[in-house]
ROVEX-353017 format. One line per 10 residues: number of its first residue (from 1); their letters; for each residue x, y, z of C-alpha. Coordinates in nm, 3 decimals. Layout:
N
NUM = a = X Y Z ~ ...
% end
This chain:
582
1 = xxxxxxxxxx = 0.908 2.615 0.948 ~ 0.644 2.858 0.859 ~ 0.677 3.180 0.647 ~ 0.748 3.465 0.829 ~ 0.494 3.758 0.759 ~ 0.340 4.041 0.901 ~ -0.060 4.126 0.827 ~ -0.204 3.859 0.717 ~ -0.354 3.887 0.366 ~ -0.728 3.849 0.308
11 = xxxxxxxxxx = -0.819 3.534 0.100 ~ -0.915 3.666 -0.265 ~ -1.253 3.515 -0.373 ~ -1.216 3.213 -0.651 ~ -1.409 3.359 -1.004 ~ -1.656 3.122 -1.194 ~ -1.398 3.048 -1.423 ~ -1.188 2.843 -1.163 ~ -1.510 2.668 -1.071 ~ -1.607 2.589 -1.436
21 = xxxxxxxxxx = -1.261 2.458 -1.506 ~ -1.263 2.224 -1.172 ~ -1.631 2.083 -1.307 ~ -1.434 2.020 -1.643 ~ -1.129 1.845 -1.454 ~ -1.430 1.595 -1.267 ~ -1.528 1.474 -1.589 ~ -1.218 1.474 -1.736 ~ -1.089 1.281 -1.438 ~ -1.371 1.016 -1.450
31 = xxxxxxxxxx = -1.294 0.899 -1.843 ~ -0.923 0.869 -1.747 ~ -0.923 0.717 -1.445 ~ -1.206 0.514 -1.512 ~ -0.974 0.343 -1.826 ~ -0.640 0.418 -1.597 ~ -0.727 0.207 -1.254 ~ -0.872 -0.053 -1.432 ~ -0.581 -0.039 -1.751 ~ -0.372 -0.348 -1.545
41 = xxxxxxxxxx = -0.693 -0.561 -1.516 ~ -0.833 -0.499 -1.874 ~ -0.486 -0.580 -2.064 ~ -0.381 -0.843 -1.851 ~ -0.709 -1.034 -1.839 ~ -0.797 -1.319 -2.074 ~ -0.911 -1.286 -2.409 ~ -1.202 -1.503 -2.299 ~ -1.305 -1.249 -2.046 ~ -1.311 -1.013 -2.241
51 = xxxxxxxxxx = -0.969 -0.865 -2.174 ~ -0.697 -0.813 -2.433 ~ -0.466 -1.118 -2.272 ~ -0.135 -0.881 -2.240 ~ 0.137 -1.011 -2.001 ~ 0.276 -0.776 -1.764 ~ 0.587 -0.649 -1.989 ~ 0.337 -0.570 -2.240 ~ 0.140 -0.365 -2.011 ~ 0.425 -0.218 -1.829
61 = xxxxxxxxxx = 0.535 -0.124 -2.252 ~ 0.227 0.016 -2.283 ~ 0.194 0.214 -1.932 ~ 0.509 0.396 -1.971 ~ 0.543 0.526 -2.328 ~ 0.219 0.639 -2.387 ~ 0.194 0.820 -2.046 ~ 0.520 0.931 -2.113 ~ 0.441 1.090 -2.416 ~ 0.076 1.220 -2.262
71 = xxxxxxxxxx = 0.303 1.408 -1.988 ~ 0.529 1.491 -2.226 ~ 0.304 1.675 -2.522 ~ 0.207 1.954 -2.304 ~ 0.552 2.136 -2.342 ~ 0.374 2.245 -2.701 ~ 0.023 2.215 -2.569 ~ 0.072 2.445 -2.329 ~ 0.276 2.730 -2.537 ~ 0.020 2.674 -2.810
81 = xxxxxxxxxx = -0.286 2.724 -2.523 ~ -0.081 3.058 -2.409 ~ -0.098 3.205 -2.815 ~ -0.445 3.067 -2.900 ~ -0.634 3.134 -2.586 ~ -0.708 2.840 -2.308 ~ -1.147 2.762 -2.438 ~ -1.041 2.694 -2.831 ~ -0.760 2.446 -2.687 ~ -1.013 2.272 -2.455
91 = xxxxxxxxxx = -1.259 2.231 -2.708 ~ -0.958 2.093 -2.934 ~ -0.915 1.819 -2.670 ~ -1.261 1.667 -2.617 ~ -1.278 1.696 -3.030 ~ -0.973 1.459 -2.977 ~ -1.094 1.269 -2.641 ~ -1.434 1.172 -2.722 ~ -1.407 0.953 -3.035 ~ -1.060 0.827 -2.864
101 = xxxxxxxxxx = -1.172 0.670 -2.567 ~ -1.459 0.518 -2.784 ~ -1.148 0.331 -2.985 ~ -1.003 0.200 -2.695 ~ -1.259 -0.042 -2.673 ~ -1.275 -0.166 -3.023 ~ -0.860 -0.279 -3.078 ~ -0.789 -0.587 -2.983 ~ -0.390 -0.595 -3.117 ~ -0.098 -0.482 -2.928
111 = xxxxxxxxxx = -0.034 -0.227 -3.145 ~ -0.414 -0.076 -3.268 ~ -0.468 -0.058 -2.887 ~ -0.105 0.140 -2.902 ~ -0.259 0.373 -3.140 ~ -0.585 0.433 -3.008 ~ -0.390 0.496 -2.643 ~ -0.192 0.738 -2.829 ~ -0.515 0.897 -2.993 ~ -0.587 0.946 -2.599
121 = xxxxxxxxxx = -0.259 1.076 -2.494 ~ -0.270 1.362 -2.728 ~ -0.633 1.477 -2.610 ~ -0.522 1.462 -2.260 ~ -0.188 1.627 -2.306 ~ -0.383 1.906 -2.465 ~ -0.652 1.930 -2.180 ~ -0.404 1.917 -1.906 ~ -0.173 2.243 -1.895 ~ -0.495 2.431 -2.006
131 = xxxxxxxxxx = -0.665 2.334 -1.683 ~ -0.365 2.386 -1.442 ~ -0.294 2.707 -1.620 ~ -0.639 2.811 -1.550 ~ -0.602 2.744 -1.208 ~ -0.247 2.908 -1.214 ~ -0.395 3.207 -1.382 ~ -0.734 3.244 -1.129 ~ -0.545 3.226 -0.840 ~ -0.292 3.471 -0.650
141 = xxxxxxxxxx = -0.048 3.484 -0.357 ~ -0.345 3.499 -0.155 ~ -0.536 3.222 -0.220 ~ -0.311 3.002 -0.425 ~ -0.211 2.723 -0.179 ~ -0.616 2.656 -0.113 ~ -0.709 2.690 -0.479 ~ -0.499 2.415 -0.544 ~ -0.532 2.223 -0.247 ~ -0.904 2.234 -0.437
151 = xxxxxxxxxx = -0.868 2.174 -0.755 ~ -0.645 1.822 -0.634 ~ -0.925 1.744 -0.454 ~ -1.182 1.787 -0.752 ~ -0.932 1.603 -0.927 ~ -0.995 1.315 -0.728 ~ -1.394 1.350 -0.695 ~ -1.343 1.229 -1.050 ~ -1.095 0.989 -0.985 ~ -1.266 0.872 -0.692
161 = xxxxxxxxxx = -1.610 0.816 -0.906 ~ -1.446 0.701 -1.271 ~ -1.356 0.384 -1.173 ~ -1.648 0.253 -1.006 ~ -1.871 0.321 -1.263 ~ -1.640 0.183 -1.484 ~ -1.561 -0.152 -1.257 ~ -1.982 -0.181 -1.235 ~ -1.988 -0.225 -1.607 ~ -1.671 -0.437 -1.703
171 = xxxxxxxxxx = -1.849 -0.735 -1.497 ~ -2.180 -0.654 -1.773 ~ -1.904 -0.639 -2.079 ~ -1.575 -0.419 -2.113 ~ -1.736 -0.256 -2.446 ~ -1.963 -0.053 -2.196 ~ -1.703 0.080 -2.012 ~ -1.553 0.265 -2.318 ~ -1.850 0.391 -2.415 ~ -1.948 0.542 -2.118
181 = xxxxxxxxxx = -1.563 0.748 -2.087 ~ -1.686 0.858 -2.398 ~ -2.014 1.003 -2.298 ~ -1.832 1.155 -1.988 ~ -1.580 1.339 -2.213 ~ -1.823 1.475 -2.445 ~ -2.004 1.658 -2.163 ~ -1.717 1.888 -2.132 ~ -1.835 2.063 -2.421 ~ -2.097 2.215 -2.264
191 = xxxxxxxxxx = -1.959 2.434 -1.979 ~ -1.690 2.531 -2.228 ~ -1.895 2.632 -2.473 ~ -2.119 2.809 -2.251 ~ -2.008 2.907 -1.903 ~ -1.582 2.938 -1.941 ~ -1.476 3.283 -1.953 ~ -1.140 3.294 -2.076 ~ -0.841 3.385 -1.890 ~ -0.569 3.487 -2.127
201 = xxxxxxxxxx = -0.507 3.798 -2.306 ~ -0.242 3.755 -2.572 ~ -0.472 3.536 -2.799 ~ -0.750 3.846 -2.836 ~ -0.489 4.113 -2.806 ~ -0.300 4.318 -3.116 ~ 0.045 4.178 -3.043 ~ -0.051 3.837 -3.082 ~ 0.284 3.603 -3.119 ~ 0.401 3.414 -3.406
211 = xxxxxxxxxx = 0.371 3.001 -3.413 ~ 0.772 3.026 -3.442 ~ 0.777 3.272 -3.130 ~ 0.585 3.084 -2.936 ~ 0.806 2.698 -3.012 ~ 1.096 2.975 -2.937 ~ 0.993 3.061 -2.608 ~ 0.945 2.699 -2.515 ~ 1.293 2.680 -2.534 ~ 1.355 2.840 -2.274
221 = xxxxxxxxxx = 1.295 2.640 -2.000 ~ 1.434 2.327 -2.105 ~ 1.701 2.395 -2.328 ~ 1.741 2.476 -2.730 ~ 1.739 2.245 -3.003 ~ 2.102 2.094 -2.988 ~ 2.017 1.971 -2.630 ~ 1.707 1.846 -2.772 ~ 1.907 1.656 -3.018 ~ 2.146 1.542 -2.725
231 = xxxxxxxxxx = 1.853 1.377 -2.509 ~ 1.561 1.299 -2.737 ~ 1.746 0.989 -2.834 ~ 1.867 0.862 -2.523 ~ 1.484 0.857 -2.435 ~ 1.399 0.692 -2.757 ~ 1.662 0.427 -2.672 ~ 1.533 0.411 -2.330 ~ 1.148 0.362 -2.495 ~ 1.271 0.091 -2.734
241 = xxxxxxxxxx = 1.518 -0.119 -2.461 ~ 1.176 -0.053 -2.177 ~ 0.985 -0.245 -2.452 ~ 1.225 -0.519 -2.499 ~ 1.322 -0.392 -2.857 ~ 1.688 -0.392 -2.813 ~ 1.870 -0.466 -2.488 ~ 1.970 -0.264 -2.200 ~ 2.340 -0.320 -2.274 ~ 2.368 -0.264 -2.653
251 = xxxxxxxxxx = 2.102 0.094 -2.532 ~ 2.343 0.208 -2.306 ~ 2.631 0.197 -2.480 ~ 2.480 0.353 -2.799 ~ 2.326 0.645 -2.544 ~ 2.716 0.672 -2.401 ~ 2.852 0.664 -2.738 ~ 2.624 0.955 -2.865 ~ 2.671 1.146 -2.527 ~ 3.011 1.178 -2.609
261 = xxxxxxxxxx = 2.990 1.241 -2.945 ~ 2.796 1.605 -2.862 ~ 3.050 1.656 -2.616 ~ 3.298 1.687 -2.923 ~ 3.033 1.844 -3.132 ~ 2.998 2.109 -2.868 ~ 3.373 2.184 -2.884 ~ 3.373 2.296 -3.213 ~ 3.040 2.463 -3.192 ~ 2.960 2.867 -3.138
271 = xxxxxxxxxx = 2.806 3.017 -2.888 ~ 2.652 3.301 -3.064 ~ 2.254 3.264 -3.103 ~ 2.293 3.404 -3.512 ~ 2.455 3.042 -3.588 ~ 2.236 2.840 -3.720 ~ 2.076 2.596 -3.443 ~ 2.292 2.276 -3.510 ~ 2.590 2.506 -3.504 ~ 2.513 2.623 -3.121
281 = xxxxxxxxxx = 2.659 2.446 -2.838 ~ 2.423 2.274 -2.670 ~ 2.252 2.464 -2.344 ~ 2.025 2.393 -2.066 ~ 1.731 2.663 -2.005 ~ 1.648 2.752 -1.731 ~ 1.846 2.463 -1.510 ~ 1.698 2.500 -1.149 ~ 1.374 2.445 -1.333 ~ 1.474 2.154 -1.508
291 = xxxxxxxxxx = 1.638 1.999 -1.235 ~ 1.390 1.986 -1.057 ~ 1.152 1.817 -1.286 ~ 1.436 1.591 -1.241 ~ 1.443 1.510 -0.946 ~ 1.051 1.502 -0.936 ~ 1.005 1.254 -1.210 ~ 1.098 0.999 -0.907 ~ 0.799 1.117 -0.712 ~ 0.568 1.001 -1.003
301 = xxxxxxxxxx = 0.808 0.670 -1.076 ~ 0.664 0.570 -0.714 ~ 0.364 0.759 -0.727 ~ 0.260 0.580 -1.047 ~ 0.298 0.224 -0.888 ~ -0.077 0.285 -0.726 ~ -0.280 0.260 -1.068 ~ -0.034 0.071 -1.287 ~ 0.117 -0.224 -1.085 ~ -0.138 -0.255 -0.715
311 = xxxxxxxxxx = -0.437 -0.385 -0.922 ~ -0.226 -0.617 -1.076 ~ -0.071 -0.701 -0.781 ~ -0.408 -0.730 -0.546 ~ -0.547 -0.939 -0.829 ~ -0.252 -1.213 -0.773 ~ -0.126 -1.182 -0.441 ~ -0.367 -0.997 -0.173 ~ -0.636 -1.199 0.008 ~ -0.908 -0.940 0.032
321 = xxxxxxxxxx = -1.190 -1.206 0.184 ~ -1.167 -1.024 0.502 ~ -1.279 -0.717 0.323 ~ -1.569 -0.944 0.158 ~ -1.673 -1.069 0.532 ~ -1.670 -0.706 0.698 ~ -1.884 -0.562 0.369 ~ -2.165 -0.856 0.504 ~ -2.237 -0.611 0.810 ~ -2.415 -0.436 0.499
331 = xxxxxxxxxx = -2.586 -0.711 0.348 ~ -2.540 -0.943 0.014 ~ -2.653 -0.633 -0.233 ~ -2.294 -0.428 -0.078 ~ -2.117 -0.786 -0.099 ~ -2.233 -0.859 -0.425 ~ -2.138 -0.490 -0.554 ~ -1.788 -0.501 -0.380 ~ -1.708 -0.869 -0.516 ~ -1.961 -0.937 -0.809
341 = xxxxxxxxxx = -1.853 -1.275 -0.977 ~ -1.978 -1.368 -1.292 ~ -2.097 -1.756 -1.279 ~ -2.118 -1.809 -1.640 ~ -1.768 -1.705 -1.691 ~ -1.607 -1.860 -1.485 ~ -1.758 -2.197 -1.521 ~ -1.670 -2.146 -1.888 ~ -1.338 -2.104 -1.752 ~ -1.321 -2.415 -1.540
351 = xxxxxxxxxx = -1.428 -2.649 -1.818 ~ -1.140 -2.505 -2.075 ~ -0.884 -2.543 -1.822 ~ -0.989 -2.928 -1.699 ~ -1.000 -2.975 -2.051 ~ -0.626 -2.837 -2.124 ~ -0.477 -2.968 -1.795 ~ -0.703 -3.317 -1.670 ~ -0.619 -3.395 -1.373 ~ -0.273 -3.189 -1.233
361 = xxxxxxxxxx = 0.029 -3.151 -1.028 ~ 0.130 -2.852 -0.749 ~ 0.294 -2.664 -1.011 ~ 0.000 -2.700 -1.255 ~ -0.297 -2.628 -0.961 ~ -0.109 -2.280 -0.892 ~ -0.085 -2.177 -1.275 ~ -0.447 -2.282 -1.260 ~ -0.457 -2.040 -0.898 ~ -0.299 -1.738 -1.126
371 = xxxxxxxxxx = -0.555 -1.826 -1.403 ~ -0.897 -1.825 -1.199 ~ -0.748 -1.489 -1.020 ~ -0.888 -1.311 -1.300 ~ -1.278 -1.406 -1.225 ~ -1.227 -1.253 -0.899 ~ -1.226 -1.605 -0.679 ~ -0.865 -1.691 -0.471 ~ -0.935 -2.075 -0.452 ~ -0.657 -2.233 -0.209
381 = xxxxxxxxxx = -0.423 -2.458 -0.448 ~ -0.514 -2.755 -0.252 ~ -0.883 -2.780 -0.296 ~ -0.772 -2.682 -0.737 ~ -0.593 -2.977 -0.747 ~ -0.859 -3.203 -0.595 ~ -1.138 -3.031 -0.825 ~ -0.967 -3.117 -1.142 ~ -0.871 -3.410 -1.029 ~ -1.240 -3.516 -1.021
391 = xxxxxxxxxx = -1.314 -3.327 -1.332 ~ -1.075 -3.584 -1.484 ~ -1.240 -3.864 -1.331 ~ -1.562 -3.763 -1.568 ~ -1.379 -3.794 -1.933 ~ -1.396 -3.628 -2.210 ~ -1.768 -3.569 -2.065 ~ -1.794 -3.332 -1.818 ~ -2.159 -3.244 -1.670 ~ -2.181 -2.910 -1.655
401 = xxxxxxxxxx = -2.458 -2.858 -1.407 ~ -2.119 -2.992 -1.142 ~ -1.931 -2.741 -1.302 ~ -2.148 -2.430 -1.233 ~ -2.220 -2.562 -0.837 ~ -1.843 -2.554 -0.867 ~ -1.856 -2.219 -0.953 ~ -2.116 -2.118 -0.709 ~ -1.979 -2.283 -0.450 ~ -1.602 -2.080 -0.486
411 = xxxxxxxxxx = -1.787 -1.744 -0.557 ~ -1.962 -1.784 -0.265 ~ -1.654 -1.892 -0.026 ~ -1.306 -1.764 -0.211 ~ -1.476 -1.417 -0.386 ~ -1.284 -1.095 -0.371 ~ -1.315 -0.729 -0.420 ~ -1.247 -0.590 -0.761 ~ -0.908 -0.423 -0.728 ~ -0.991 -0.127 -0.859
421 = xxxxxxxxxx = -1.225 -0.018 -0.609 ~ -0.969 -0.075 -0.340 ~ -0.696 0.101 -0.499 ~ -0.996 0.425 -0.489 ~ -0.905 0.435 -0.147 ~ -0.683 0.649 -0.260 ~ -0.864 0.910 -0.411 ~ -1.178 0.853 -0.165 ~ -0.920 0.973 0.129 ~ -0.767 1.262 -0.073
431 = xxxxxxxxxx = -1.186 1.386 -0.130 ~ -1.278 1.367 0.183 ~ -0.916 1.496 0.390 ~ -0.739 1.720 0.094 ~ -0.919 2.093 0.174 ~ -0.805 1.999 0.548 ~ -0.477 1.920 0.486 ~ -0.442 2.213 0.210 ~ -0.511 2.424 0.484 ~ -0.305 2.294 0.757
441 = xxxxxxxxxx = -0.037 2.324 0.559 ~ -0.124 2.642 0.342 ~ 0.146 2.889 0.522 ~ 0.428 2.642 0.512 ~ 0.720 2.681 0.231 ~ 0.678 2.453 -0.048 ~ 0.953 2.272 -0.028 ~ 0.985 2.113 0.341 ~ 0.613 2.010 0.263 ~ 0.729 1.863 -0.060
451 = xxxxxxxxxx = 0.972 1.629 0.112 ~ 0.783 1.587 0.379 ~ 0.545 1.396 0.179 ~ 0.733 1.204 -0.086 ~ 0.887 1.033 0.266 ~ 0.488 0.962 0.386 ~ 0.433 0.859 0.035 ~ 0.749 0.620 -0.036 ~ 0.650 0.462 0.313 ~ 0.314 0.372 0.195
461 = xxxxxxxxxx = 0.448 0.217 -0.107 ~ 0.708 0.076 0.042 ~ 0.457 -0.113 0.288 ~ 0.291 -0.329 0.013 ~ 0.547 -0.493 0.050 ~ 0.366 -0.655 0.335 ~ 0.032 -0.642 0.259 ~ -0.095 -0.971 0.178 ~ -0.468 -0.899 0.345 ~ -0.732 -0.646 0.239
471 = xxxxxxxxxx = -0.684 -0.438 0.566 ~ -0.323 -0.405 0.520 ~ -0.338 -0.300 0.204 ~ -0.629 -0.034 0.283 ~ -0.375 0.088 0.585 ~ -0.133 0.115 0.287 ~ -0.274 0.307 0.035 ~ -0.369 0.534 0.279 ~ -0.043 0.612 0.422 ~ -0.011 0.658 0.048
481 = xxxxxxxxxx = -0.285 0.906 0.055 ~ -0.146 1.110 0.287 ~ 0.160 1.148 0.149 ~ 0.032 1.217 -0.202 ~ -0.225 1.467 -0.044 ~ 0.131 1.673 0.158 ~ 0.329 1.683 -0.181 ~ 0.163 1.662 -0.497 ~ -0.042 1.988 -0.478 ~ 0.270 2.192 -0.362
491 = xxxxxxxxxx = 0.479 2.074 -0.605 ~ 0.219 2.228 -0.903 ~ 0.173 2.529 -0.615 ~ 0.578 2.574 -0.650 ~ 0.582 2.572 -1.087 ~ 0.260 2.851 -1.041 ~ 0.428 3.077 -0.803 ~ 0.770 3.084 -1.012 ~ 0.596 3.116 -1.378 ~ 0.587 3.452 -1.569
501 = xxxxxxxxxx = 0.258 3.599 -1.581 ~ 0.209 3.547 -1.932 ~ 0.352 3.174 -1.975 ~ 0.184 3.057 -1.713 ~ 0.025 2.737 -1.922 ~ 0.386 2.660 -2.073 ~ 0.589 2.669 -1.740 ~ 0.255 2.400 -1.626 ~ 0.346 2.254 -1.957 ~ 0.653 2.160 -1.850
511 = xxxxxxxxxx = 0.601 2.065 -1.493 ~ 0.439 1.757 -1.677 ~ 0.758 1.652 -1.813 ~ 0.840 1.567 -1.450 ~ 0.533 1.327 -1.422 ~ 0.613 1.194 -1.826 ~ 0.952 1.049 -1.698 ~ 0.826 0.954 -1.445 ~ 0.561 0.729 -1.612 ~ 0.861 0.583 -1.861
521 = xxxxxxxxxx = 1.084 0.478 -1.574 ~ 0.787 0.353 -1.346 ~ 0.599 0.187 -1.639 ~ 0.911 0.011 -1.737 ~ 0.996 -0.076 -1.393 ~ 0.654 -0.200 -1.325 ~ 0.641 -0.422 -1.610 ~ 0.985 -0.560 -1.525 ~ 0.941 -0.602 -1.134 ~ 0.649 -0.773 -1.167
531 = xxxxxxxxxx = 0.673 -1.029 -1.463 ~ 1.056 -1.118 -1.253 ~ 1.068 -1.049 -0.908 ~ 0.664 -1.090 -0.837 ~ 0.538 -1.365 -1.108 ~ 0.877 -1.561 -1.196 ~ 1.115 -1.525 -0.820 ~ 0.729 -1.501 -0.631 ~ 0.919 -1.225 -0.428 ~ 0.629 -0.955 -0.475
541 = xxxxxxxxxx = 0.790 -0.776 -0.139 ~ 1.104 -0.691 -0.277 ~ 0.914 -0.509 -0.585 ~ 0.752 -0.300 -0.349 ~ 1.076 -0.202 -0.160 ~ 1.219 -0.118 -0.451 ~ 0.973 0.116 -0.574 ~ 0.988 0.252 -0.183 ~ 1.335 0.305 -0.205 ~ 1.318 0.534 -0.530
551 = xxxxxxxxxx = 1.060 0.769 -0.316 ~ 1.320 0.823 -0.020 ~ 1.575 0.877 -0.285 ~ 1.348 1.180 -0.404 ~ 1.289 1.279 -0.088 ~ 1.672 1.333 -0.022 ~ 1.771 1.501 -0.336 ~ 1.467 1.731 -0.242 ~ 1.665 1.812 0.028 ~ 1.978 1.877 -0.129
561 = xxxxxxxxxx = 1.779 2.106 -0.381 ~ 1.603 2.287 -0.127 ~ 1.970 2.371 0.107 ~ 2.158 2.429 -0.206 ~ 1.915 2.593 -0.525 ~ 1.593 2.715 -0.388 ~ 1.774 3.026 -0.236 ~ 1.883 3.141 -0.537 ~ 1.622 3.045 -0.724 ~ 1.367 3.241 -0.518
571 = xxxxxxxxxx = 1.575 3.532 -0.535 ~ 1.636 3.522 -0.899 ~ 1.210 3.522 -0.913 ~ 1.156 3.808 -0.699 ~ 1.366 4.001 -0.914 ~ 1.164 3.844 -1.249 ~ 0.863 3.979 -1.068 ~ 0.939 4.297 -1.000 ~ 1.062 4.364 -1.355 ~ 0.727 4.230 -1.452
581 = xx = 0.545 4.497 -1.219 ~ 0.763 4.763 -1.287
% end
């Protein structure tokens, strides 16, 4: 249902500052998404190839702590960029972002390429709350809904363009592809330096706040430092069992144990705020808030199955030739950029594994299929086995003009599209649809919309589960899209219209911590669903209803929050304003 109003308020003009911070968020956008779409491809793929040879749990490890903790790091970020003014903390994070991206590419190890992820985490987590806030803080009831409606867009220009400059140079060598997030990070210095105007008052004014005021303050929202101590480790011991560092059952009994051990702690504790902090009973903030960071973090646990497990997943198990044969109506130069294959490789490739194998069985021809995936050819597993069975036939001599007309041959008839540029369907369709849709659904409540499109975007996940072709995936992704376009710029439009004028980058801050669980529980997930149910039970479709199923779950709980919270929650925030104004 629409809002009800009378005279219809005049759009208020965007300043240059909300312009200059959307040009930041492009290249800002490019560098991660160029590393984040292709992330699946690069750890997964061999060492040979250039890759770093991960298997999925390693992956799925690495794609839900550290974007856990990126998501997580602006609840300080964004108090800190509140005290110390919003340009010196974006020049703090491309200090942090150039050289870190630039490291990616030179660990090889599961854990150096853990700490040079990290390295990236903390730039980004410092960026992010800074640019939302910006947004938040350029903006007003007039003009709010559209000025985030654009700034998701521009976030997707970038996402949009990242990866295909960055899947253009991993077929020339990976190393290139770090360097140039690099280069596109460092740029960001210059309309900072020279074009932001900054936004905030407090860190130029007389009444500037302490370092221990401002930590305070973040307290509010979430909860003080005995609930801290109550949930920090449960999500530790949810980290360390995700990784396959201690198992699920021995996790959650220790996390049950300690749950009930600050429920007795708590009855012997004070309520009075002059205790000292481990004395306190343990309280929640500002709870509406936090539960519905909740409830969101579900959102992002489907949401996050796009650019962590599709690529993966397209890689193995969708046949995107028809894609290949409609890009023809363009000619070889389009075929060759959708579906470049690198000969040299993958003959390479064909003589190590006739080498390790000889001639093979149906179970070894599709480990062979899984293998020769990763140079971008889907050979059937009949015509493997036949291959290496003649490979065999040659001895320990094999001529390796055959082997590259091999490799010509299944380039030419079994190539596919890189995965990463069909997964930018998503972000092409969000560029080109996301002002329209912004407006269309500008006077709306925030809420309706909000469930409204985690159901659109749970169905679109939920439909991989049958897309085993390139066009069913592409109708997929962009049922996706539309989803993603309906709820994920409301849901930042909701945090913005309910933050105090003056904490507007914390109260961002801490929207993140929605999308940081979110990133644990779908990076573990992902890692888990698809080494098991995809890879080991070959059931790839129930993965994908699974992660489905979580997005109609946060659809429904949406619902309860909206019939039995948002009331009071609203009118607890008209009050907050109008204390503010008075």
């Amino acid at each position: 249902m629409a809002e009800a109003s009378g005279t219809k308020q005049k759009m208020t003009p965007f300043p240059r500052t909300f312009y200059v911070a959307n040009v930041m968020e492009i290249f800002e956008r490019m560098a991660w998404y160029g590393f984040f779409a292709l992330s699946s491809l690069y750890m997964t793929s061999p060492i040979a190839q250039g890759g770093l040879g991960f298997d999925s749990i390693q992956r799925g490890i690495l794609q839900g702590i550290i974007p856990f903790l990126l998501y997580l790091l602006p609840v300080i970020t964004g108090a800190l960029a509140d005290r110390y003014g919003y340009k010196n903390t974006f020049l703090v994070a491309f200090a942090i972002l150039t050289p870190a991206y630039f490291l990616l590419g030179q660990f090889t190890s599961f854990w150096g390429f853990f700490g040079a992820f990290l390295l990236v985490a903390v730039g980004a987590a410092t960026f992010k709350p800074v640019v939302v806030g910006t947004v938040g803080k350029t903006t007003d009831d007039t003009n709010r809904g559209m000025g985030f409606g654009v700034f998701y867009t521009i976030v997707n220009v970038g996402g949009f363009v990242g990866p295909i400059f960055a899947g253009m140079l991993r077929v020339l060598d990976w190393k290139y592809v770090f360097i140039l997030l690099s280069i596109t990070i460092a740029i960001n210095f210059i309309p900072t330096l020279f074009f932001y105007k900054e936004p905030t008052t407090e860190s130029g004014s007389e009444e500037k706040r302490s370092l221990k005021r401002v930590l305070l303050d973040a307290q509010e929202v979430l909860g003080n430092g005995r609930f801290a101590l109550t949930v920090v480790p449960i999500i530790f011991l949810m980290m360390v069992s995700g990784g396959g560092w201690m198992g699920w059952g021995l996790s959650l009994g220790i996390s049950a144990g300690w749950v009930v051990l600050n429920l007795l702690w708590n009855l012997g504790a004070k309520g009075s705020d002059d205790a000292p902090w481990y004395a306190r009973k343990a309280r929640v903030g500002n709870w509406p808030f936090v539960l519905y960071l909740l409830i969101l973090s579900g959102f992002w646990a489907s949401f996050n199955q796009i650019f962590i497990t599709l690529p993966e997943y397209i890689r193995d198990f969708v046949d995107t030739s028809d894609m290949v044969r409609a890009a023809g109506i363009f000619g070889p130069g389009f075929v060759n950029f959708l579906a470049s294959v690198n000969i040299d490789q993958l003959s390479t490739e064909i003589v190590r594994l006739a080498h390790e194998h000889g001639a093979v069985n149906a179970a070894q021809a599709q480990q062979i299929f899984f293998e020769l995936v990763h140079y971008k050819v889907r050979v059937p597993v009949e015509e493997i086995s036949a291959t290496f069975t003649q490979l065999a036939a040659m001895g320990g001599t094999i001529d390796t003009n055959s082997v590259t007309a091999i490799a010509e041959e299944w380039a030419l008839k079994y190539r596919q599209v890189n995965p990463e540029y069909i997964v930018n369907i998503d972000a092409g369709s969000i560029v080109i649809f996301q002002i329209l849709v912004s407006y269309v659904i500008q006077r709306w409540k925030p809420f309706p919309v909000l469930v409204v499109g985690t159901i659109v975007a749970g169905t679109g996940i939920a439909l991989n589960s049958i897309a085993v072709t390139g066009a069913l995936t592409f109708f997929a992704i962009l049922v996706f899209a539309f989803g993603e376009m309906i709820a994920s710029p409301k849901s930042q439009e909701y945090v913005a219209k309910i933050a105090p004028k003056n904490k507007t980058a914390l109260f961002m801050g801490y929207y993140f911590v929605s999308i940081a669980l979110g990133n644990l529980f779908g990076g573990i997930l992902s890692g888990w669903g698809y080494e098991v149910l995809a890879k080991e039970q070959l059931k790839p479709g129930l993965m994908w209803m699974l992660f489905g199923a979580i997005g109609v779950a946060t659809a429904l709980a949406l619902l309860a929050f909206n019939k039995f919270v948002v009331p009071t929650l609203e009118k607890n925030h008209a009050a907050q304003r109008a204390a503010e104004g008075a």
